[in-house]
VOLOTI-742185 format. One record per residue (C-alpha): residue number from 0; residue in one letter; x, y, z. Coordinates in Angstrom, 2 decimals. Example, Ala and Ser with C-alpha at 12.3 -4.5 7.8 and 13.67 -1.06 7.14 Angstrom:
2
{num->0, residuo->A, xx->12.30, yy->-4.50, zz->7.80} .
{num->1, residuo->S, xx->13.67, yy->-1.06, zz->7.14} .
This chain:
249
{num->0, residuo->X, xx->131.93, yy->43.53, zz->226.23} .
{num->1, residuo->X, xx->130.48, yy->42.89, zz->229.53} .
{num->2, residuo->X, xx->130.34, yy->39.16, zz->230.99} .
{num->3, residuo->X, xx->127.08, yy->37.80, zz->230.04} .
{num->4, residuo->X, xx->128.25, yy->38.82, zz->226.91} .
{num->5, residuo->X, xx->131.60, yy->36.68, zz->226.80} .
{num->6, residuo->X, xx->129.78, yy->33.87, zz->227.92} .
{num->7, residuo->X, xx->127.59, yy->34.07, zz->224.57} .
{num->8, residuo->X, xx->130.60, yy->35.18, zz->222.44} .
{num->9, residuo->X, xx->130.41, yy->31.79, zz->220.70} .
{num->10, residuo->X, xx->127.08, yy->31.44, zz->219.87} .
{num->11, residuo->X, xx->127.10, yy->35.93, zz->218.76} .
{num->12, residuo->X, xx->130.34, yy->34.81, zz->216.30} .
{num->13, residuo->X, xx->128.11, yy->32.03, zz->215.56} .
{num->14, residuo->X, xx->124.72, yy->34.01, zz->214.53} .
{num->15, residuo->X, xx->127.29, yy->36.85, zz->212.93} .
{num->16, residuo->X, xx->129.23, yy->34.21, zz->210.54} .
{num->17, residuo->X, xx->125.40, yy->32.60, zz->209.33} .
{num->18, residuo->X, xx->124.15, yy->36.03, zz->208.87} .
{num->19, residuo->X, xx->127.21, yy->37.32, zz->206.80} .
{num->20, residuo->X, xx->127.01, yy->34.71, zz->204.43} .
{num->21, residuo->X, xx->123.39, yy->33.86, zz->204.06} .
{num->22, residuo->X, xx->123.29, yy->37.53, zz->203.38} .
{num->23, residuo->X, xx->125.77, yy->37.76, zz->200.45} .
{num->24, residuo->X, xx->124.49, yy->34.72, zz->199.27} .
{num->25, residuo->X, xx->120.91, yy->36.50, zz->198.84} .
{num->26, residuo->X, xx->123.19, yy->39.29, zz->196.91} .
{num->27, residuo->X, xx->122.17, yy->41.68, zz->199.59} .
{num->28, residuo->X, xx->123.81, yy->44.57, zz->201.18} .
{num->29, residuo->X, xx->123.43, yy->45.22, zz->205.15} .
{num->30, residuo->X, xx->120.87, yy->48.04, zz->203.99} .
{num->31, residuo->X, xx->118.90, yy->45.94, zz->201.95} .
{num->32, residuo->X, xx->118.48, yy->43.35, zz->204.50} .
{num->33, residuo->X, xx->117.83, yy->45.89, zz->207.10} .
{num->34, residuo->X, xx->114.71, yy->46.91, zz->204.69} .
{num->35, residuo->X, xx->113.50, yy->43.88, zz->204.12} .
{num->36, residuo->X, xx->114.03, yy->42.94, zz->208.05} .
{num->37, residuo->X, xx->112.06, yy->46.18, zz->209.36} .
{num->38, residuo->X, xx->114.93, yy->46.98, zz->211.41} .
{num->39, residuo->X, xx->117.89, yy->49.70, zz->211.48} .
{num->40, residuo->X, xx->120.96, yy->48.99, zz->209.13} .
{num->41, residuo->X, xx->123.71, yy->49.67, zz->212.39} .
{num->42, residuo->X, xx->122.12, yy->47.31, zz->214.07} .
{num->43, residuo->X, xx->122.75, yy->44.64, zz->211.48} .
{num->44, residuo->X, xx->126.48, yy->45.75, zz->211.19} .
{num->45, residuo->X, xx->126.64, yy->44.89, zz->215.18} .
{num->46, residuo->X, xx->125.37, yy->41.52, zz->214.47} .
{num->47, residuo->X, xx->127.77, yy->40.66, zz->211.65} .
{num->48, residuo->X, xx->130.43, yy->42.08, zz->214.01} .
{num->49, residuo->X, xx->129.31, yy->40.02, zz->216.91} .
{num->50, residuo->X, xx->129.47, yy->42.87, zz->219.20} .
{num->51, residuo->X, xx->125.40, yy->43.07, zz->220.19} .
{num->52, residuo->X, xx->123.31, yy->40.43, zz->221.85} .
{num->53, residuo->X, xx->120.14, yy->39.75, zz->219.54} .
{num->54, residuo->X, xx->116.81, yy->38.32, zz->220.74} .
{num->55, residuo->X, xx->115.16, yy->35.63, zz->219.12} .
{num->56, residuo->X, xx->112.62, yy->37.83, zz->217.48} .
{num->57, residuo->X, xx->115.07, yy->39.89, zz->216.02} .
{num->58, residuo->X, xx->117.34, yy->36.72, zz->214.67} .
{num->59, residuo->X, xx->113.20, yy->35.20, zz->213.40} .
{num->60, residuo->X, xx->113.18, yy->38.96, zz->211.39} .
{num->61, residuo->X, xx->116.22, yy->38.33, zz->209.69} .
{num->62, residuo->X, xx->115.87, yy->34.72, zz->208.61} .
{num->63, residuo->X, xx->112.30, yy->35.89, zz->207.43} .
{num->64, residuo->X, xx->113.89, yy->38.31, zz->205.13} .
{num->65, residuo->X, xx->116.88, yy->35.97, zz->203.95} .
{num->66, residuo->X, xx->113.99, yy->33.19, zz->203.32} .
{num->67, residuo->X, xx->115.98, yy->30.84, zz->205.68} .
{num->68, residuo->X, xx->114.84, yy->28.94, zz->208.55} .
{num->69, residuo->X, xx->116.02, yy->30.43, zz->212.15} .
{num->70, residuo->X, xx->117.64, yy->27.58, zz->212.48} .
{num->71, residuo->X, xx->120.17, yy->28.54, zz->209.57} .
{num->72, residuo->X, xx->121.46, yy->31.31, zz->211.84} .
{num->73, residuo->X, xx->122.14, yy->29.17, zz->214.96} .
{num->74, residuo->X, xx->124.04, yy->26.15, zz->212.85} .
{num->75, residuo->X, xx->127.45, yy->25.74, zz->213.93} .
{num->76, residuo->X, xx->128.16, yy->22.92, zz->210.71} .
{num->77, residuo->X, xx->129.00, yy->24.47, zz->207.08} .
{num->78, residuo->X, xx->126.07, yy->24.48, zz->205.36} .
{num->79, residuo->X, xx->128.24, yy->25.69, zz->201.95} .
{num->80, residuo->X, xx->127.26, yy->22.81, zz->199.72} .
{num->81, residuo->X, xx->123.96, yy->20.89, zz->199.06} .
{num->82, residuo->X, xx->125.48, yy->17.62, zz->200.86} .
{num->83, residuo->X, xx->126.23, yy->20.02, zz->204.20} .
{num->84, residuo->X, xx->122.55, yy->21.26, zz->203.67} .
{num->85, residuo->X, xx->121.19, yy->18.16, zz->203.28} .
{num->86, residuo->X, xx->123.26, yy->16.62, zz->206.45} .
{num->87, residuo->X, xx->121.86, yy->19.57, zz->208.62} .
{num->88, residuo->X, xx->118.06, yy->18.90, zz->207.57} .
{num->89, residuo->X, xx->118.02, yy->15.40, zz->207.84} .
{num->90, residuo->X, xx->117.83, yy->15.03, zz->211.75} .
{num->91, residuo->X, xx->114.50, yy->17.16, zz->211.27} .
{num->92, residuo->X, xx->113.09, yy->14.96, zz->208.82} .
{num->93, residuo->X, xx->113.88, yy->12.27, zz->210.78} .
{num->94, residuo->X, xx->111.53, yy->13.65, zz->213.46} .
{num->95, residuo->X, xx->109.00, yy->15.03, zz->210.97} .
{num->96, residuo->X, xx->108.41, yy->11.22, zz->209.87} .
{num->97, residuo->X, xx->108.95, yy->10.30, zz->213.74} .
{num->98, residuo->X, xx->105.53, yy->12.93, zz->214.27} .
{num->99, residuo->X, xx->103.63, yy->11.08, zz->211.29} .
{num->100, residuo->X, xx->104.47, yy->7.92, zz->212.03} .
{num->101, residuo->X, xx->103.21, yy->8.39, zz->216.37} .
{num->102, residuo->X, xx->100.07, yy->10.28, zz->215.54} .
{num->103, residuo->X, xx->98.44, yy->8.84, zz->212.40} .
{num->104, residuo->X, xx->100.64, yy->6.16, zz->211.60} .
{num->105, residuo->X, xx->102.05, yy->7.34, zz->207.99} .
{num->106, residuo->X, xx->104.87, yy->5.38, zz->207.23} .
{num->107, residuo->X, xx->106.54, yy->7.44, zz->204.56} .
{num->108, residuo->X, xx->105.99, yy->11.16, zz->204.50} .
{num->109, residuo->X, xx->107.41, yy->11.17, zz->200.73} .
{num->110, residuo->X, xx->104.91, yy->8.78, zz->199.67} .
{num->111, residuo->X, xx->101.32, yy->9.56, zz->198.52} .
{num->112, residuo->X, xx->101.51, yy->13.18, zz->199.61} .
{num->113, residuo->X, xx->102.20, yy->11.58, zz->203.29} .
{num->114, residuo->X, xx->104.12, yy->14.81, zz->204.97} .
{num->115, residuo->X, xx->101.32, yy->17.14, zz->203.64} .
{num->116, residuo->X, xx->98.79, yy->14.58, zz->204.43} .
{num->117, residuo->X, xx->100.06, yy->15.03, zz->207.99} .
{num->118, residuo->X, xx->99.52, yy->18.78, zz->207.94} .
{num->119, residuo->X, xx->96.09, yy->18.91, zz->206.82} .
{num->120, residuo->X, xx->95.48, yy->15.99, zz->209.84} .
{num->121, residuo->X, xx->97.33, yy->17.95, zz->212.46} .
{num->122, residuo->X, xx->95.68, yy->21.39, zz->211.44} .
{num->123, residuo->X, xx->91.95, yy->20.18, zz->211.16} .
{num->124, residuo->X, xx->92.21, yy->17.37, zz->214.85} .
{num->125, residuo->X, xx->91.59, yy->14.71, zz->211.92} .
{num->126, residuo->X, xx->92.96, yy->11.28, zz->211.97} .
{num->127, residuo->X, xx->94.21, yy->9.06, zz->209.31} .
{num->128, residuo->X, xx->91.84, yy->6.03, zz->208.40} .
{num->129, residuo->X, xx->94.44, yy->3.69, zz->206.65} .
{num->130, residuo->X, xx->93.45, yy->1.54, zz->203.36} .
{num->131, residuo->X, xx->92.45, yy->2.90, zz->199.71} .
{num->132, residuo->X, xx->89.13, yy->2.18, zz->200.05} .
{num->133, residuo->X, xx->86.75, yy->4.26, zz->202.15} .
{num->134, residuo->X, xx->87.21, yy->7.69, zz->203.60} .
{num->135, residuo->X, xx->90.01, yy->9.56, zz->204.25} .
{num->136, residuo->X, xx->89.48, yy->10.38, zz->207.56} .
{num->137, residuo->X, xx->87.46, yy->10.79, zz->210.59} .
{num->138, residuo->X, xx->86.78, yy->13.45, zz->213.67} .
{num->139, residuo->X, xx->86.45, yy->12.94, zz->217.46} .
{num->140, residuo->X, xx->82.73, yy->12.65, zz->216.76} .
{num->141, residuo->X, xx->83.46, yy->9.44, zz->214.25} .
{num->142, residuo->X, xx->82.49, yy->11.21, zz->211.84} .
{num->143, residuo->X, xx->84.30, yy->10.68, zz->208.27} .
{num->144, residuo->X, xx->85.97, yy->13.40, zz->205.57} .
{num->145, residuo->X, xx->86.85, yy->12.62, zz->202.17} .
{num->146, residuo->X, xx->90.53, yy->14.73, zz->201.98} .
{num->147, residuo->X, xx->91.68, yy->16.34, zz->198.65} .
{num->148, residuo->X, xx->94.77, yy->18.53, zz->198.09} .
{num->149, residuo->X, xx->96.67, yy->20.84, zz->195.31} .
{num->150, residuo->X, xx->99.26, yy->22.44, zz->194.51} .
{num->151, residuo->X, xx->97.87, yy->25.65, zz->192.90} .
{num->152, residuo->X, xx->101.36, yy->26.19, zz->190.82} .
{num->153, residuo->X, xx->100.90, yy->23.37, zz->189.12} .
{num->154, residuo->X, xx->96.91, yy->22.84, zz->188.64} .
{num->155, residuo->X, xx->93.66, yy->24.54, zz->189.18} .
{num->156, residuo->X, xx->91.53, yy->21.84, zz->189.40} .
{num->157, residuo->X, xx->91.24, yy->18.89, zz->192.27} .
{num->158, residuo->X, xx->91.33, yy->15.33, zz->191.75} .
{num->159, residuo->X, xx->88.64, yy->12.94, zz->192.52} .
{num->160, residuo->X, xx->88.30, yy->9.62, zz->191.60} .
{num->161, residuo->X, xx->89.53, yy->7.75, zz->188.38} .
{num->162, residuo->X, xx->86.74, yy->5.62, zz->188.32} .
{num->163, residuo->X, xx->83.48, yy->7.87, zz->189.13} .
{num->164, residuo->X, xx->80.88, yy->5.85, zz->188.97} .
{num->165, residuo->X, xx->76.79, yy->5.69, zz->190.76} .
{num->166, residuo->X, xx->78.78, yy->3.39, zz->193.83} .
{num->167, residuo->X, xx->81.26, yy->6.11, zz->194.40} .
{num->168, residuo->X, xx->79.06, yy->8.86, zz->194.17} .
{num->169, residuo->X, xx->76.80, yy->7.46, zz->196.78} .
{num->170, residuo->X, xx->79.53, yy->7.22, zz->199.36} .
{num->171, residuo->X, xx->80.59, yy->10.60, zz->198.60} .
{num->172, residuo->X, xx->77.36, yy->11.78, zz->198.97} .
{num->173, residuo->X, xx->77.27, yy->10.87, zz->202.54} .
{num->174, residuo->X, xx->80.40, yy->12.94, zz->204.17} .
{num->175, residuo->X, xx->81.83, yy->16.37, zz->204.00} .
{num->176, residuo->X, xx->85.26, yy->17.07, zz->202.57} .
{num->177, residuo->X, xx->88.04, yy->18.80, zz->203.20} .
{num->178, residuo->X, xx->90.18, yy->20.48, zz->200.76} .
{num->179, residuo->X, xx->93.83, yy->21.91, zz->201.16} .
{num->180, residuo->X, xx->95.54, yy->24.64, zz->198.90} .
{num->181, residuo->X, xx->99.39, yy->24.61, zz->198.81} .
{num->182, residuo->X, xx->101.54, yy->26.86, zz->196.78} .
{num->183, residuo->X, xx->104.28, yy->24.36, zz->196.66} .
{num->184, residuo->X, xx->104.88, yy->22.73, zz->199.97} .
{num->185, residuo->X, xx->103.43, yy->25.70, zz->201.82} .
{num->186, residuo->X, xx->99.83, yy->25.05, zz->203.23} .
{num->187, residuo->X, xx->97.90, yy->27.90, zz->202.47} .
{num->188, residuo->X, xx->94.06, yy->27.47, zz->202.67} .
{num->189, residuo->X, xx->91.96, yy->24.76, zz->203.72} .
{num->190, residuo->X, xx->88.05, yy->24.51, zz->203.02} .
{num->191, residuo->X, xx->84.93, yy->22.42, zz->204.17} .
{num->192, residuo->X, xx->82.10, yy->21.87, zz->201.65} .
{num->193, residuo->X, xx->79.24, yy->19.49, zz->202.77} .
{num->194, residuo->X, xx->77.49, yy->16.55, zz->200.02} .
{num->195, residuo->X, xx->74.83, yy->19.68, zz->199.52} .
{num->196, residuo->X, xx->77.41, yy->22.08, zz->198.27} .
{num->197, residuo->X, xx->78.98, yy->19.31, zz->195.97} .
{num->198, residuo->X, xx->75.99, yy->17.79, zz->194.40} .
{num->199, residuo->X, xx->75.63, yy->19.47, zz->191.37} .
{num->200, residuo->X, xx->78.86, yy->17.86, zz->190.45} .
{num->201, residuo->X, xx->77.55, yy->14.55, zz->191.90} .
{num->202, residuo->X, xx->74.60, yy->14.74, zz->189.28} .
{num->203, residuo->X, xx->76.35, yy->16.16, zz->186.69} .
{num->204, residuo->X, xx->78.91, yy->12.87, zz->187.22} .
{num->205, residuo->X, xx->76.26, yy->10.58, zz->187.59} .
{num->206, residuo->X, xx->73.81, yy->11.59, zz->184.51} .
{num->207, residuo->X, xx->77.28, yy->11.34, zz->182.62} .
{num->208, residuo->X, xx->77.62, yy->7.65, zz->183.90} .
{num->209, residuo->X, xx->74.06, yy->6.60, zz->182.39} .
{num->210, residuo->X, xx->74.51, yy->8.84, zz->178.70} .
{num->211, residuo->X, xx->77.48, yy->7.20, zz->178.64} .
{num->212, residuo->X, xx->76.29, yy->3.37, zz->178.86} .
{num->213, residuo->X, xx->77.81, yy->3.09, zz->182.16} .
{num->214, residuo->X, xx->81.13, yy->4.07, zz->181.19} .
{num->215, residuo->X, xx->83.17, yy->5.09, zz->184.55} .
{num->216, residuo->X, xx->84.70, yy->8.33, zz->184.33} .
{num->217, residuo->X, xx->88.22, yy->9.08, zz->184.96} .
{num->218, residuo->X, xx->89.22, yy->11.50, zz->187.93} .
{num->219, residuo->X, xx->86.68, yy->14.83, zz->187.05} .
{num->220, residuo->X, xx->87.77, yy->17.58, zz->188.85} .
{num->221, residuo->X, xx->86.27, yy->19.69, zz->191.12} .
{num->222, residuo->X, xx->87.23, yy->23.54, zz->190.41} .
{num->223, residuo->X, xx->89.74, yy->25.69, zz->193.01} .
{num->224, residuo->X, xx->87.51, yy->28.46, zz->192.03} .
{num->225, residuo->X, xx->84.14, yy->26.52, zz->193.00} .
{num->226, residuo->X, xx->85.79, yy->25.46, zz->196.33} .
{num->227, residuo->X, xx->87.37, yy->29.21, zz->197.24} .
{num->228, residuo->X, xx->83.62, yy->30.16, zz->196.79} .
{num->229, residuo->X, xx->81.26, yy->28.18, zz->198.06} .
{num->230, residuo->X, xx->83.45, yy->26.61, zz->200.35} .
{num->231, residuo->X, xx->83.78, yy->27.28, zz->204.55} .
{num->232, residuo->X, xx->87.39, yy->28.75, zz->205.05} .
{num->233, residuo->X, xx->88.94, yy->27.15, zz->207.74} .
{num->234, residuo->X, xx->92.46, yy->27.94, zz->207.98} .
{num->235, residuo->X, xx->94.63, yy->30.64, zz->205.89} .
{num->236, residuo->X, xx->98.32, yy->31.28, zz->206.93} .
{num->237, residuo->X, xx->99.72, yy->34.05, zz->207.73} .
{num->238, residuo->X, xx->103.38, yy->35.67, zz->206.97} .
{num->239, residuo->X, xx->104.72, yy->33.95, zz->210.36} .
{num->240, residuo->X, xx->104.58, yy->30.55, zz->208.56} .
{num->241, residuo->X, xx->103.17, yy->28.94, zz->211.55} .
{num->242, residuo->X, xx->100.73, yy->26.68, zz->211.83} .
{num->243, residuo->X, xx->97.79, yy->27.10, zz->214.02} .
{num->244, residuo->X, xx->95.16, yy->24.70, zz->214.97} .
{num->245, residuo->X, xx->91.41, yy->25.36, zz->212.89} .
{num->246, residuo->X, xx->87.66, yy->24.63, zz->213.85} .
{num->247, residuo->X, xx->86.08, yy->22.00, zz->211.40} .
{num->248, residuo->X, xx->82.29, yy->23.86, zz->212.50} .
C-alpha cells in the first residue's frame, strides 16, 4: 500500500466496515451489489478489504444501490440500532430546521407539512407568507400562489378548502397554484395551473354553494389526474435524488 494510501487507511477501513454490513443487512452478496451498483464485483471485494482507494462517485453508486445515504458509508459511530441511527441523523435535522427556519421562517418542519413545505419553497424561488388566511406564497414579482401537496401513496385527490364557499372562490380565482407530488417524503413532480385552468371546478363549487342554500362545502378535491394533465410541469426528479432549482414561467 503506497503512502497516500496509509494516510487514508482509516477512513478505507472506515468505508469497508459500512459497506460490509449495510450490505448483508440488504441480504446481498458482493455480486448482487456489484449489479445493482453498475460496477465490477472485484472491485467491491477491494473495498470491503480496504485495500483500494474509492472516489466519491463510486462510494454515491454503492449507497444508491444499498438505498442508504453516502453519508452511511463515511460514519465512524455504530449505526446498529434505531437509537445509534437516530443519534447520527439528528445533527442533520437540526440543520434542516436551521435552513427553514433562516429562509422562510418555518418554525417546525414536523408541523403542518413544514419540511416539505420548505422543499416546494426552495425548488420553485417561493417564499413563505405566514398566517392561515390568505395565500400561501409569493414570487420576486409579489406575485401570490396558493400551494397544495400529496402524497400519491396515500390519496389521489388534493385538498382544498373545508369551507368552499363564493368568498373563497373569489380569492382563488385571482392567483395561480402550485401543486407538489410526493411518493412518501420524496418530491417527485410539481405543477402550475393558472385560475383559467381551474375554473370549471370553481363553478362547479360555486353553483353547488347556491343548490345547496348556501351550505359551505367541505375540502372538494381537485384530481392528481386533472393536475398531471392540464397542468405546466415544472420540476420532475431524477434517479440522483437531487434537487434542482425550476422556472415558475
Amino acid at each position: 500500500m503506497s503512502d497516500a494510501n496509509e494516510d487514508i487507511l482509516p477512513l478505507l477501513t472506515t468505508i469497508a466496515k459500512n459497506v460490509l454490513y449495510y450490505r448483508k443487512k440488504k441480504g446481498f452478496t458482493q455480486e448482487d451489489l456489484a449489479n445493482e451498483a453498475d460496477i465490477d464485483r472485484t472491485y467491491i471485494g477491494y473495498i470491503e478489504n480496504a485495500r483500494h482507494n474509492v472516489t466519491l462517485g463510486m462510494l454515491q453508486k454503492i449507497a444508491t444501490a444499498l438505498e442508504i445515504p453516502i453519508q452511511f458509508l463515511l460514519s465512524t459511530n455504530e449505526l446498529n440500532t434505531p437509537i445509534e441511527r437516530l443519534n447520527h441523523l439528528i445533527p442533520f435535522i437540526r440543520e434542516y430546521q436551521k435552513l427553514a427556519t433562516e429562509t422562510n421562517n418555518i418554525n417546525d418542519i414536523f408541523q403542518d407539512n413544514g419540511g416539505k413545505l420548505l422543499q416546494v419553497l426552495l425548488v420553485t424561488g417561493l417564499e413563505d407568507l405566514p398566517g392561515r388566511e390568505g395565500n400561501d406564497a409569493v414570487d420576486k414579482y409579489g406575485n401570490e400562489y396558493e400551494l397544495k401537496s400529496l402524497n400519491v401513496l396515500l390519496t389521489k385527490g388534493f385538498s382544498t378548502h373545508h369551507h368552499m364557499n363564493p368568498t373563497i372562490i373569489a380569492k382563488y380565482r385571482l392567483v395561480d397554484w402550485i401543486f407538489a407530488v410526493y411518493e412518501g417524503v420524496e418530491l417527485k413532480e410539481i405543477y402550475k395551473l393558472t385560475p383559467s385552468d381551474l375554473e370549471p371546478y370553481y363553478s362547479t363549487w360555486q353553483q353547488k354553494w347556491y343548490d345547496t342554500g348556501g351550505k359551505d362545502i367541505n375540502n372538494p378535491k381537485i384530481p392528481l389526474k386533472y393536475v398531471r394533465s392540464i397542468g405546466k410541469l415544472l420540476y420532475k426528479a431524477d434517479e440522483t435524488g437531487v434537487f434542482k432549482k425550476a422556472e415558475l414561467e
